[in-house]
N, C-alpha and C positions, 0 to 999 in steps of 0.2 A: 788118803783123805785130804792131805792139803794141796794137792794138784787138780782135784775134781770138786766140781759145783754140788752135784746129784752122786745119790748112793741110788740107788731100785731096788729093796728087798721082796723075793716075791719065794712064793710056798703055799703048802696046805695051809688048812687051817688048822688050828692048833699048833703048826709048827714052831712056834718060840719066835716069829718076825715081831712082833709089836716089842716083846721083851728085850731081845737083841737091838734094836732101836732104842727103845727106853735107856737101854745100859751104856749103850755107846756115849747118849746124851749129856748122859749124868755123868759120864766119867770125863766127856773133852768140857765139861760146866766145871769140878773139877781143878780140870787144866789150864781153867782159863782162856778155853777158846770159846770161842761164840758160836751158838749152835740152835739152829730153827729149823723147826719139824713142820713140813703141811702135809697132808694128807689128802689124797686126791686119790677120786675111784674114779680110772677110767672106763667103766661099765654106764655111769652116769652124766658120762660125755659124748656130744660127737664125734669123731676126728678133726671135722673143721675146729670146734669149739678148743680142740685139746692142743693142734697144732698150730692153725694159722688156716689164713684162705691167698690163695693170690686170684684180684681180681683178674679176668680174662679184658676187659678191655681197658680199663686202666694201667694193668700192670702194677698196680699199687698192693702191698702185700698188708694185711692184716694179721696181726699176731694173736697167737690162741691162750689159753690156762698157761701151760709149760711154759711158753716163751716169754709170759708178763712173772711166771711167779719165780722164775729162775734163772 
């Protein structure tokens, strides 16, 4: 956890993800680490929106959700 930016928890539903997050939270809060949760459904993205776009004639890259919130 302290060499990475992003965790991904993914599973069923009901599988205990939200809970296992919650608890991580509470416990490096805690520890006195500092700890921010976003939550982001990528079902309600595009991929441009989620990753970025690179213009084709400009060459100029646009960054998406992930790349600004992360």
């Amino acid at each position: 956890m302290l060499t990475r930016h992003t965790t991904m928890v993914v599973g069923p539903t009901g599988g205990g993800k939200s809970v296992v997050i919650n608890t991580l939270a509470q416990a490096q809060t805690k520890l006195g680490i500092t700890t921010k949760l976003y939550v982001i459904n990528p079902k309600d993205r595009s991929v441009v929106e989620l990753y970025g776009i690179l213009d084709p004639v400009t060459r100029d890259w646009t960054d998406g959700l992930l790349s600004n919130t992360f």
